[in-house]
N, C-alpha and C positions, 0 to 999 in steps of 0.2 A: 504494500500500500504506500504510496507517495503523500502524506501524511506533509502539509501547509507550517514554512516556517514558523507561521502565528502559532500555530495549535504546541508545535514544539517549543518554541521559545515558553511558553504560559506551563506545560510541563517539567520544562528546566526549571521554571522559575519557585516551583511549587516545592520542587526536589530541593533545592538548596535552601532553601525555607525550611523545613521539615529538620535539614541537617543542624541548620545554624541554629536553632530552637534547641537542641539537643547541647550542643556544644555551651551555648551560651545557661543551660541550667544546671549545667553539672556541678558547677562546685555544690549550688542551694541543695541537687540530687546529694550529696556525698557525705552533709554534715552526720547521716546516720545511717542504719539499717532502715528505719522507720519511714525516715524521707524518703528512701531510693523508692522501695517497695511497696509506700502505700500515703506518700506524697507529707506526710509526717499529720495525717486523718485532717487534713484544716480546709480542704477546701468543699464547697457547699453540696450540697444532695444534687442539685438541679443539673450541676457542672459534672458531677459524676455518671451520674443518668445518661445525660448525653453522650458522656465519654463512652459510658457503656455499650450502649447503641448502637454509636459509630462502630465499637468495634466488631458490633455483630453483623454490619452494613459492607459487609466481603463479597468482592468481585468473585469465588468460585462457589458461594451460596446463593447470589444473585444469579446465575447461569444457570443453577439447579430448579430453582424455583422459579425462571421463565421457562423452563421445561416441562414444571409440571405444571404450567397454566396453560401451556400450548396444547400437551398432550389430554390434561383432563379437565379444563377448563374450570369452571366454579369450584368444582370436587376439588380440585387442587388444594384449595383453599385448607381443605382438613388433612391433608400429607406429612406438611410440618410438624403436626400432632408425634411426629415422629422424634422429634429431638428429647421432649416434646417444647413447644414454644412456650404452651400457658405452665411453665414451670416458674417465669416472673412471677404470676400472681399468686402461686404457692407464697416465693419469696415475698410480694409484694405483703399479703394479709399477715405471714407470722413467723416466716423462717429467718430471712431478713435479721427481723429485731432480735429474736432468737440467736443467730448466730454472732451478729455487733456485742452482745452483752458481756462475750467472753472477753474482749479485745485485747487479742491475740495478732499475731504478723500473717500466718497462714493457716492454711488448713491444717497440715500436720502439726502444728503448734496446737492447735484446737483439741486434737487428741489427747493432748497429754493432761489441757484442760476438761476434757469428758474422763479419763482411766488412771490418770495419776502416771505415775512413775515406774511400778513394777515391772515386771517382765514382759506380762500380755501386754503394758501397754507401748512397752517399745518396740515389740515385733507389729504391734497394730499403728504403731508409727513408723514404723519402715516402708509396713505395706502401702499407706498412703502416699508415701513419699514416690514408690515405684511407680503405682496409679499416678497422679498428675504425672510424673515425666514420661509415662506413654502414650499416656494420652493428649499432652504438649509436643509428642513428638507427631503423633496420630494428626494434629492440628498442622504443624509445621510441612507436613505431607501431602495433607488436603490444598493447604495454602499454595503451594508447589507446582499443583497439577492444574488452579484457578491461571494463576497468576503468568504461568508459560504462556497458557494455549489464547490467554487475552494477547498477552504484550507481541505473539509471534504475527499476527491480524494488525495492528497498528504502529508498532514502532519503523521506521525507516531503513535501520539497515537489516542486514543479512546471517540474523542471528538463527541458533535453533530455540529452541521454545523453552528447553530446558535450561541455553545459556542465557538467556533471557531472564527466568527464575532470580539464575543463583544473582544475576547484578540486582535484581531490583530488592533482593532479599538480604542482599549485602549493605543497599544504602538506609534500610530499614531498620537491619541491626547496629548500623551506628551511631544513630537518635538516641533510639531506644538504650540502647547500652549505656551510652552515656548520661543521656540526663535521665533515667529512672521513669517513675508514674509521673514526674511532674512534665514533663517533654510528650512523654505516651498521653498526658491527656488534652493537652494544648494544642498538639498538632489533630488531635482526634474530633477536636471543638471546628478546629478549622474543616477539617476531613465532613463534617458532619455540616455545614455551611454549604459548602461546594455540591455537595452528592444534593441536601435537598435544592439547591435552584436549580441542578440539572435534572431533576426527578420530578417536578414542577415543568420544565421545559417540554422533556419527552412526552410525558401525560398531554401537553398540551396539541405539539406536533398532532402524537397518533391520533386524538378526537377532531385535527382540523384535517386529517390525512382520510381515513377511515371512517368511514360512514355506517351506519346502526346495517343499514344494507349490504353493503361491500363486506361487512363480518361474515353476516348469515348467509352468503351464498362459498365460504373456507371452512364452516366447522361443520359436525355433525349433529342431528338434532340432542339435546339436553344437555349441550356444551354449557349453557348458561344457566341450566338449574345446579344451586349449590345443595339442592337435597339428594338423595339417596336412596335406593333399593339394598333387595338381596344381592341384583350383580349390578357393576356398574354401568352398563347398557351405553356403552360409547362404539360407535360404527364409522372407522374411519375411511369403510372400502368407497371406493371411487374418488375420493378427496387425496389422501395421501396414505395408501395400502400398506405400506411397513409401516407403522407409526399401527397397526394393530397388536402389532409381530413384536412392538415394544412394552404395549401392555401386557401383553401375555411375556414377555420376560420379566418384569415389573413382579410380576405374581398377585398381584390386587384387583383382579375381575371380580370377583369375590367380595365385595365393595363393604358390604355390612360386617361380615369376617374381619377382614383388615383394621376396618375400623373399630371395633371391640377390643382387637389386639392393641390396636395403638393406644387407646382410653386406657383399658388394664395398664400397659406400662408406663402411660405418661403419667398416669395418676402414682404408680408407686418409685417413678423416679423423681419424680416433683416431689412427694413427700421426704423423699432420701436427700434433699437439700443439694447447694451449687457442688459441681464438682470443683473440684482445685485446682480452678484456673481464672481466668482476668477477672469472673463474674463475683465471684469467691473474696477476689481480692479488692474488684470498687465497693464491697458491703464493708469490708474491714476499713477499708478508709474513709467509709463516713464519720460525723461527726461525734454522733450519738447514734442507739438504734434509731429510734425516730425519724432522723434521716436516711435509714439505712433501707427503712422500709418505703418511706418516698421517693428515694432515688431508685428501687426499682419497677415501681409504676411508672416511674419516666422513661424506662429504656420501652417497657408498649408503647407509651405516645408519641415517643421520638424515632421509633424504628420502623413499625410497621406501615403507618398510613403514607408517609414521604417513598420510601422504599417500594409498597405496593403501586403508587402512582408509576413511575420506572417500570416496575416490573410489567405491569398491563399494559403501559407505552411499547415497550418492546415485544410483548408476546403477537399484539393487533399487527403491527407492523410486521412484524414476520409473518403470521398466519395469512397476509391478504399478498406481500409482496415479495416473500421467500419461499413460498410453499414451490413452485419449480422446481429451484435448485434443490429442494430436499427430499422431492419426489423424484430428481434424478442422482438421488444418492443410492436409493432403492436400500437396501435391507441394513445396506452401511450408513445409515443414517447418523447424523451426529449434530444431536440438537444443542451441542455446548457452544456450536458456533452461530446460533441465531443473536445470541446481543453483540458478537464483533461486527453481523452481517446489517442489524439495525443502525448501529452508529454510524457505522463506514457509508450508510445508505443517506439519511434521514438529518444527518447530524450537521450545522454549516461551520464554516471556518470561523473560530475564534471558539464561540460555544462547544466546539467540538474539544480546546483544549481543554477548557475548562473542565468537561465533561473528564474525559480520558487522564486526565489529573484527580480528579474527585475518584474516578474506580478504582485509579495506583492508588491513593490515599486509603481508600477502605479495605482494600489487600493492606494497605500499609501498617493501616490502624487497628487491625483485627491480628497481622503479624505482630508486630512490636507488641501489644498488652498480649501476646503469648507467651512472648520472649522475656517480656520483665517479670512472669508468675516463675516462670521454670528456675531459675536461678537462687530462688528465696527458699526453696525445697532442697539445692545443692548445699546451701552457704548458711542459712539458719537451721534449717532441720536434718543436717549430717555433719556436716565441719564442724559450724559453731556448737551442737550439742554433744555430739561424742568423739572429737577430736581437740577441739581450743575453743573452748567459751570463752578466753581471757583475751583473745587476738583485738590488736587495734578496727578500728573503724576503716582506716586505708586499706587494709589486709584484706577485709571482708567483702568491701567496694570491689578490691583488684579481682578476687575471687569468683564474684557477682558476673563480671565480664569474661573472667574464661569458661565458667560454666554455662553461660549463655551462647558463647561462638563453639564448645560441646555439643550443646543439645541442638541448634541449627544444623552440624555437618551429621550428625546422626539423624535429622529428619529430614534434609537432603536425603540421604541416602536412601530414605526408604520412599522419597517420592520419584525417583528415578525407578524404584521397581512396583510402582503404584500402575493399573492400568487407565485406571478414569475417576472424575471427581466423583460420580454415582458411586463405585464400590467401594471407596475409602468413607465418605457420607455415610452408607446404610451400616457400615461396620463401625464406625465412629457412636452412632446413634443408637443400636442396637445391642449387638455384641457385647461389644466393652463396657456398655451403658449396663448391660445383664449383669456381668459382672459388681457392680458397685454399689446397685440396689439393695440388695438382700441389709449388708451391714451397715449400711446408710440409715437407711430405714430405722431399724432397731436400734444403733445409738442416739436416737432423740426420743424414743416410744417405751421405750421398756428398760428398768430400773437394773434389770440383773444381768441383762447383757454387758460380757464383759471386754477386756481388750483381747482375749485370747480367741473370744468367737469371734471379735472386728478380724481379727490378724487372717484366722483361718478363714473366714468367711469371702474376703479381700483374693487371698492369696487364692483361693478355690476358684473365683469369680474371673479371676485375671486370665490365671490358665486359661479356664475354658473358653473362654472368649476368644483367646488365640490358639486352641487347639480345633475350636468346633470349624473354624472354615475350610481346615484341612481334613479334616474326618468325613465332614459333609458337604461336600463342595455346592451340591445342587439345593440344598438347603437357606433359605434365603436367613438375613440377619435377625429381620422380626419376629421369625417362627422359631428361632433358634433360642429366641430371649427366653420362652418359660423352661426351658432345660438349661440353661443357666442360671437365671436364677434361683429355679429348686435347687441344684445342684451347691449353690453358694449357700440357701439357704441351711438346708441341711448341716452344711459346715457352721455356719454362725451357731446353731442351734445346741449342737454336739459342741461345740470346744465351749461354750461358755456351760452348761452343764456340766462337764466332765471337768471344769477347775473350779475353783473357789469364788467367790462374787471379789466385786472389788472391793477396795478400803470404802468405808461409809463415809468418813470422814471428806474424801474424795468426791462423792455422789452427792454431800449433803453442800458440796461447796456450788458444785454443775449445777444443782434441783434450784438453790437461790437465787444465784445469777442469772440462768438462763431462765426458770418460772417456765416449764414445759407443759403440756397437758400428756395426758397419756397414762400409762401402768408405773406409776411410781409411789402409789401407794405406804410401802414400808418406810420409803428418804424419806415423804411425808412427816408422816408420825415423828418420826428421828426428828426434825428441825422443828415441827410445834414442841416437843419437850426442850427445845434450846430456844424456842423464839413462838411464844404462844400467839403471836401477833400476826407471825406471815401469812397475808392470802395468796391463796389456792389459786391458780387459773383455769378459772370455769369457763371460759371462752372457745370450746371447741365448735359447740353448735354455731354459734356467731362466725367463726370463722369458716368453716366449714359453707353456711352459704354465701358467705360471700368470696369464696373460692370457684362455686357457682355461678354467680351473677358478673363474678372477675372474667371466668371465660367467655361468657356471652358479650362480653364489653370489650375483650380484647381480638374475638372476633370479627366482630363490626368495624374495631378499628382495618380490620386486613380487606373485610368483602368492600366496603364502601367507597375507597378508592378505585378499585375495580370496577365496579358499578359507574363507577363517575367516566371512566376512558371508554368502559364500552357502550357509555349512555343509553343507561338501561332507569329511566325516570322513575316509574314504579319503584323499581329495588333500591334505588336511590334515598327514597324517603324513607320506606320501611327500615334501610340500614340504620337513615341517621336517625329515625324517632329509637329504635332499638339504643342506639350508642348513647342517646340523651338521657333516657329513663335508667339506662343501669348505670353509667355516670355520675347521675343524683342519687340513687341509691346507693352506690360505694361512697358518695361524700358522706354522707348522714349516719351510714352504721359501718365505714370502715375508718377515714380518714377523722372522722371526727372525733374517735374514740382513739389516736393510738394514744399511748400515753407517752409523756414527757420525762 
């Protein structure tokens, strides 16, 4: 692509921007461990939020999900269910505050404030420590595979996809590196600027491009119902005939199925709280909980409605003016390249840098807040605890950054044997996710779980998540979750029965702080004989519906944008009376009550 010096100069100028941001906060990143890795908690919920957002607002997750709005049109809309997305509003209603209470650096620091110090709890701090950096690595992979097959589509010269990668991954990790959270969220603010007036733009493009008619004569009939049967009843023959051949590798014809599975997991991965990475670490740097839990109802508002604009700009556009060339791909189809084939089409000189600057930024910005979790698990939760607790502050800093350009060339490598962003996505999401469930879960719910069933439960989970795709190759990620999770299950189960409970003293520190609901009954008792005063948190049913009324609100954030590109009037309204009503409702019995 011969790519307008305008559009390049406005991508230099973004890139050295990004750098000199990084350079110019290092020393402020350097005065601690606290600063690098979680900005030393001072700056505001809203700024975090956003941060957050941004960093979920990635070039090779954006490809994925104009894919499945191509392929399954409304339905789509329920797929992400897979990560799952409404695990914010777990966080938002109670996990959030829950987990700020500890304030703690990381997740593996968390552990040692849920099991104390014993034995099970430093094998069940090991084991989380191996969890995030596979799953940091998992991410660096993913990113890898995005980020190639955009930059090989628009950059100028004559690189491969993968050399490609490693440069833009390189000038990523040395912001990042350098100036810590404070650099990862400044540039992420800006990142998050740029992507929405280009997402703004395109929404706008496709509705002045694409007419309610020119749709209906590309897709198949109930592309545009977001409800659902037993199967999913999409018939793409005569329109684009492999693009059926993709569902049925997909494995979700079966529409009702599918989405059972996905509710079963999203709901007990949600409850199993962030895993330990960026998301994990902008809770810890809020201010208070309070904040912790309004900075993650900011990442729904700030990510989904801006993002799905974009996304439905590009899906229209391709469905009306790429379907050709993807019908003449025939069975080798390869829908990762319909948003290179949008921009390159649709996109005009100047706007187009902007744009193509804003998608390097959300690679950029969802890389780097990768890169700065992974290092805090090498340098706080291995060196500094069982090698030199006493090392200086510059020691720890230097550390910070070679464990960071570590964990980069090891997820390099395995994005070089990665085949597609789909396969790394459903095993990222699925798989690995099986794994982490089970002792997740039980260390917030049940009082006698201890660190030896976290450890074995972890370790049991991990395996198989990286064993089942070689056992079963034909076995997809999401069918595979309930045999890994039993399987971890089981182990959480047995090793905390087969050893001793932990220290009470221990439990009775976790039960105060954090104020959980759930089977903890005995801690109970144990702290009213020390503190007749304490209340109980009776708030599960309150929360509980408005973890309800949270998905339905953070749905309408995702349909209504949609609705608005494909101008579809009717659903237009329905979405936003929907979005208004459970809006006011989570003001009134959720925000209004957290407590201070």
């Amino acid at each position: 692509m011969n790519i307008h010096w305008i559009d390049i100069s406005i991508i230099a100028l973004y890139l050295v921007t990004a750098i000199s941001i990084g350079f110019f906060l290092k020393k402020r990143a350097a005065k601690n461990l606290d600063s690098y890795f979680l900005g030393g908690k001072t700056m505001p919920w809203y700024v975090l939020g956003v941060s957050n957002a941004s960093g979920m607002f990635d070039i090779t997750g954006t490809m994925w999900l104009v894919y499945l709005l191509f392929v399954y049109g409304m339905k789509g809309v329920w797929i992400p269910w897979l990560w799952p997305v409404f695990n914010q509003i777990f966080l938002m209603v109670f996990l959030s505050t829950w987990l700020r209470r500890s304030n703690v650096l990381t997740g593996a620091e968390w552990i040692k404030f849920r099991f104390g110090k014993d034995r099970g709890a430093n094998l069940s701090h090991i084991s989380v420590v191996v969890f995030a950096l596979i799953s940091v690595v998992g991410m660096i992979a993913y990113a890898f595979k995005g980020i190639g097959k955009f930059a090989v589509v628009f950059m100028p010269w004559d690189l491969s996809a993968d050399l490609y990668a490693i440069i833009f991954m390189g000038i990523t990790a040395l912001y990042a590196v350098m100036g810590g959270m404070f650099s990862v969220v400044i540039t992420e603010i800006i990142q998050f600027t740029v992507m929405t007036i280009a997402s703004i733009v395109i929404a706008i493009i496709a509705i002045i491009k694409v007419s309610p008619e020119a749709l209906a004569k590309v897709i198949p009939d109930g592309w545009k119902e977001i409800s659902f049967g037993w199967v999913l009843d999409l018939d793409w023959n005569g329109l684009i005939d492999s693009v059926n051949t993709r569902i049925a590798g997909d494995g979700w014809e079966l529409f009702s199925f599918f989405f059972m599975m996905m509710l079963f997991k999203g709901i007990l991965v949600s409850a199993a709280g962030p895993a330990p990475n960026f998301d994990m670490q902008r809770i810890l740097a809020a201010r208070n909980p309070k904040d912790a839990a309004k900075m993650s109802s900011m990442v729904s508002i700030a990510l989904f409605f801006p993002r799905y604009l974009m996304i439905a700009g590009l899906t229209v556009l391709a469905l009306v003016y790429f379907s050709p060339q993807l019908i003449a791909m025939g069975d080798g189809i390869d829908f990762e390249m319909i948003l290179p084939y949008a921009i390159n089409n649709f996109i005009p000189v100047g706007l187009m840098g902007i744009l193509l600057a804003g998608l390097l930024a959300a690679f950029m910005s969802t890389f780097a807040a990768t890169v700065n979790a992974a290092p805090a698990y090498i340098v706080n939760d291995i060196y500094k605890r069982f090698f030199n607790p006493n090392a200086t502050t510059k020691k720890y800093i230097f550390l910070s950054y070679i464990s960071s350009l570590v964990v980069i060339i090891v997820g390099l490598a395995f994005g070089f044997m990665t085949d597609s962003i789909n396969t790394i996505t459903q095993w990222i999401v699925a798989a690995l996710w099986g794994g982490y469930t089970a002792a997740n879960v039980l260390k917030w719910y049940w009082w006698r779980f201890n660190g030896y069933g976290f450890f074995w439960g972890m370790t049991s989970g991990i395996l198989l998540a990286m064993i089942f795709p070689a056992m079963f190759p034909n076995l997809s990620p999401l069918n595979s979750f309930p045999f890994i999770l039993l399987g971890s299950s089981i182990a959480c189960i047995a090793g905390t029965l087969l050893t001793k409970p932990d220290d009470m003293n221990v439990l009775k520190n976790f039960y105060t702080k954090t104020r959980p609901w759930g089977f903890w009954k005995p801690v109970l008792q144990e702290v009213l004989k020390d503190n007749p005063d304490f209340k109980q948190n009776k708030n599960f049913k309150r929360d509980m519906v408005n973890i309800f009324v949270g998905i339905i609100w953070q749905t309408s954030l995702v349909a209504l944008p949609i609705y608005i590109v494909i101008q579809e009037n009717m659903s237009i309204i329905y979405a936003g009376i929907v979005l208004i009503l459970s809006s006011y409702f989570l003001k009134q019995n959720w925000y209004n009550k957290l407590e201070n």
